[in-house]
C-alpha positions in Angstrom: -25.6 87.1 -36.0 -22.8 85.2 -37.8 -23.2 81.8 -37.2 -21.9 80.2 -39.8 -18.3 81.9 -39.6 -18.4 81.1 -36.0 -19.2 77.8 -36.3 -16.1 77.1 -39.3 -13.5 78.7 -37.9 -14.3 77.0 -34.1 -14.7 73.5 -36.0 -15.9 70.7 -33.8 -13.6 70.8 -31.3 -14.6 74.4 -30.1 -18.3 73.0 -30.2 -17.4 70.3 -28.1 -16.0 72.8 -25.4 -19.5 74.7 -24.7 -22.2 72.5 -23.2 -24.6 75.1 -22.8 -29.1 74.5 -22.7 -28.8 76.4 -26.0 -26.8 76.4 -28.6 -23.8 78.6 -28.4 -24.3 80.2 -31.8 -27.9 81.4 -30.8 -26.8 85.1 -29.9 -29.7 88.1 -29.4 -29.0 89.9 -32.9 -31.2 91.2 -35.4 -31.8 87.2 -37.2 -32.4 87.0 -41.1 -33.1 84.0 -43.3 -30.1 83.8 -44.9 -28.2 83.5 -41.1 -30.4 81.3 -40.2 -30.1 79.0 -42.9 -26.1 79.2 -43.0 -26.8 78.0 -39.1 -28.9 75.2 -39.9 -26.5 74.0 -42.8 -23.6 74.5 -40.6 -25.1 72.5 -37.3 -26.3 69.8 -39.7 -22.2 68.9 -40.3 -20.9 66.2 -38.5 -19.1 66.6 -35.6 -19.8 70.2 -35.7 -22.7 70.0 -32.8 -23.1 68.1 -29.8 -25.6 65.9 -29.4 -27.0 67.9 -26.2 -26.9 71.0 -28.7 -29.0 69.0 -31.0 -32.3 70.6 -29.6 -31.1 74.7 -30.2 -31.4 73.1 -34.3 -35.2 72.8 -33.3 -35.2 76.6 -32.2 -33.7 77.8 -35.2 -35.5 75.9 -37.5 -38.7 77.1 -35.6 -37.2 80.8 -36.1 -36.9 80.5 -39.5 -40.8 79.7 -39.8 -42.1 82.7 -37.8 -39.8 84.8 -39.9 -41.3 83.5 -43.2 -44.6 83.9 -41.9 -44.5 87.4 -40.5 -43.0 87.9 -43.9 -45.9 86.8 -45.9 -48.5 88.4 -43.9 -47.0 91.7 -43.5 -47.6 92.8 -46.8 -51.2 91.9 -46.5 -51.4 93.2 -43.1 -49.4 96.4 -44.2 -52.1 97.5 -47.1 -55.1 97.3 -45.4 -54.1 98.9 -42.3 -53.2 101.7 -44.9 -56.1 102.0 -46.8 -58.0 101.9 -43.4 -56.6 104.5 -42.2 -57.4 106.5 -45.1 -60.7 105.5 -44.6 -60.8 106.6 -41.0 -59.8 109.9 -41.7 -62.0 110.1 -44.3 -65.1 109.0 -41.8 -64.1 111.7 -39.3 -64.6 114.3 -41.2 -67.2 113.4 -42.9 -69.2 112.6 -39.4 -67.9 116.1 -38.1 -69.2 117.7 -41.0 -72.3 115.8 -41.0 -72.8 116.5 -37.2 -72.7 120.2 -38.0 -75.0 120.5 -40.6 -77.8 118.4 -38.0 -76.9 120.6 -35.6 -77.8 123.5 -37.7 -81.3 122.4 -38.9 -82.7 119.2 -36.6 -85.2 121.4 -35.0 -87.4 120.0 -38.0 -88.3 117.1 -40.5 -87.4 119.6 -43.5 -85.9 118.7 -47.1 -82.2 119.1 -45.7 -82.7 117.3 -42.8 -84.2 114.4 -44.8 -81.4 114.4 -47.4 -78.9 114.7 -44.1 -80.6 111.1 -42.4 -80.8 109.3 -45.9 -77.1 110.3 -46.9 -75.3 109.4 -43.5 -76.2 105.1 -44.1 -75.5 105.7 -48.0 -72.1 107.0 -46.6 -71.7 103.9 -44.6 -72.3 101.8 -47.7 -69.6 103.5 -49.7 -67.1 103.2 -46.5 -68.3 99.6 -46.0 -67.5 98.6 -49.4 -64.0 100.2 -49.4 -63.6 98.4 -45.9 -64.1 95.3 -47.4 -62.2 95.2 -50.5 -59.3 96.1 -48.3 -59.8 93.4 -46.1 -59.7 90.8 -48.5 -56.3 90.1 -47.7 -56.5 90.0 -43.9 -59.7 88.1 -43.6 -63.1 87.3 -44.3 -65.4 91.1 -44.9 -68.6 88.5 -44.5 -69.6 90.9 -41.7 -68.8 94.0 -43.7 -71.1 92.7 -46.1 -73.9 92.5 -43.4 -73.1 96.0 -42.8 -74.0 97.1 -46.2 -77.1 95.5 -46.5 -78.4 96.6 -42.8 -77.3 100.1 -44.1 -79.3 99.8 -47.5 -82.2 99.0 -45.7 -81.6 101.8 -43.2 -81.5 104.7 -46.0 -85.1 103.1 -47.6 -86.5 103.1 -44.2 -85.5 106.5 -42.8 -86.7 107.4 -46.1 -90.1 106.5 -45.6 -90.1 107.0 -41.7 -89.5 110.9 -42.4 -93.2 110.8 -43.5 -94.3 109.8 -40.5 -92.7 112.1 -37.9 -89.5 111.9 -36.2 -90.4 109.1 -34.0 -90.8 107.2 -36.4 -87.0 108.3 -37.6 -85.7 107.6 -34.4 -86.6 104.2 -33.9 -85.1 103.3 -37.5 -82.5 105.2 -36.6 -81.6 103.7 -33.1 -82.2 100.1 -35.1 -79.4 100.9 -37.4 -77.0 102.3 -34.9 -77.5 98.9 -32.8 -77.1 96.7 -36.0 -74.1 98.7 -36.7 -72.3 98.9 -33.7 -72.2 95.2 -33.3 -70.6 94.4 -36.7 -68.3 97.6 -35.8 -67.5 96.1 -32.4 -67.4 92.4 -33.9 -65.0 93.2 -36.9 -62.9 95.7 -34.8 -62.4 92.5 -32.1 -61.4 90.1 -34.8 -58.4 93.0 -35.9 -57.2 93.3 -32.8 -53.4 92.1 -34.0 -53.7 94.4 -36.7 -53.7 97.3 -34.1 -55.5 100.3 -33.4 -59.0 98.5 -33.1 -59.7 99.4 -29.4 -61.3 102.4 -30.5 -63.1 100.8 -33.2 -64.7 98.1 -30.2 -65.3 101.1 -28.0 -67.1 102.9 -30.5 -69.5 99.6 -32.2 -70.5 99.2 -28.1 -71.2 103.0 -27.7 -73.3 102.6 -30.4 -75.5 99.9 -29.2 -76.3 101.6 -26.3 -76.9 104.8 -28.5 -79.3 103.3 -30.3 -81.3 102.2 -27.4 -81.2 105.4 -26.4 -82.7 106.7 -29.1 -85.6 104.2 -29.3 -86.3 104.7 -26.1 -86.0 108.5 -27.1 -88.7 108.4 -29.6 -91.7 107.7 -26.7 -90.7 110.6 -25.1 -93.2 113.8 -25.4 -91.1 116.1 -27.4 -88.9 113.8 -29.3 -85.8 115.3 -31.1 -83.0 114.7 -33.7 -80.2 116.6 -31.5 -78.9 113.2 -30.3 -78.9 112.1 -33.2 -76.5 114.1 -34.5 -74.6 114.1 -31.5 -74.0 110.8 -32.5 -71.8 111.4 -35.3 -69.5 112.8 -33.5 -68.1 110.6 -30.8 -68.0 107.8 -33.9 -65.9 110.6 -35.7 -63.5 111.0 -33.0 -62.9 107.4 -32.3 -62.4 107.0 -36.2 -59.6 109.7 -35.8 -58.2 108.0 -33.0 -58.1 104.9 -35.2 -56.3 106.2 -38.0 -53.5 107.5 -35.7 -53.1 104.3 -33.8 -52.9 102.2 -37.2 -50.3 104.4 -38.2 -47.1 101.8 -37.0 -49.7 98.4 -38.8 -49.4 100.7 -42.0 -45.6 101.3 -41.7 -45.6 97.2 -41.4 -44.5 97.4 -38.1 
């Protein structure tokens, strides 16, 4: 866009000629600051634009404050779409890995399994705290916050729960994961601008009907920690799907 050269060399006289809705020096172009401000200046000289121009002046002043704006924000925005993706990735293979080991030995309450169920809300702690330090900048990690304190309690309680049977487990367990998947959905609905947060929603409300599940789960006659640790892995994969889709936010884009 070049404005300002326009607009000298045409002088009033070739301002007066075009009577357009907008102003003629309004062209689609790739629109910095700096040309818009050499605009404004340059429509602000008398004589140089007509009074049924005068309007367009509005546009590009408006212009000019979206473009600061997405200015200061991108930075912010930028960063913690980056370290969330790093995060993301990190929480998918972790859950995978996770998932695997259950898998492996949920037939029984036994000291792995025990150390397994305690260590996957401690893990949620740690990512939770990560979360929100990198969403300081965005917004307000209140609800992060929640998350690490439902999580705390979650590792005490399946703790003790283990002692009692894997009923008992269950229903701790299905708590948490409905807990969870709320904040999850919540948080992932207020970063929808940032991008890639559909899978985030999708996941927090797969949750909440996961943990129901597994409530109701812990009535039946034979109750078992295979779903569990089946439900790692969906979480994992929509964390994977995540990261890739907040690749563009990270780029500032």
């Amino acid at each position: 866009m070049v404005a300002a050269a326009r607009l000298s060399a045409a002088g009033p006289a070739s301002a007066a000629r075009s009577t357009p809705d907008f102003p003629s020096f309004v062209k689609p172009a790739r629109i910095s600051v700096e040309h818009l401000d050499l605009a404004v200046s340059s429509a602000r000289a008398p004589g140089v634009l007509p009074r049924n121009e005068r309007g367009g002046l509005l546009v590009i002043q408006t212009l000019r404050r979206i473009i600061m704006s997405s200015i200061a924000a991108s930075p912010g925005i930028s960063g913690t779409a980056s370290a969330l993706r790093r995060l993301y990735f990190v929480r998918f293979a972790f859950a995978i890995v996770w998932a695997l080991a259950m898998f492996t030995t949920a037939s029984n309450l036994g000291p792995l399994v025990v150390t397994l169920l305690v260590l996957y809300p401690l893990f949620d702690v740690a990512a939770a705290v990560i979360d929100a330090r990198a969403s300081r900048a965005t917004g307000s990690p209140a609800l992060l916050y929640v998350n690490i304190a439902v999580s705390l309690i979650t590792a005490i309680g399946v703790a003790i729960a283990c002692a009692s049977g894997i009923p008992a487990v269950l229903r701790v367990w299905g708590a948490w994961a409905i807990v969870a998947g709320l904040v999850q959905l919540i948080v992932g609905v207020t970063r929808r601008k940032m991008g890639g947060q559909w899978p985030m929603i999708i996941s927090g409300a797969i949750s909440v009907l996961a943990g129901a599940s597994f409530i109701l789960g812990a009535s039946a006659a034979n109750p078992t920690l295979t779903n569990a640790a089946g439900y790692a892995i969906p979480g994992g994969i929509f964390f994977l799907i995540s990261a890739f889709r907040l690749g563009r936010a990270a780029k500032g884009n």
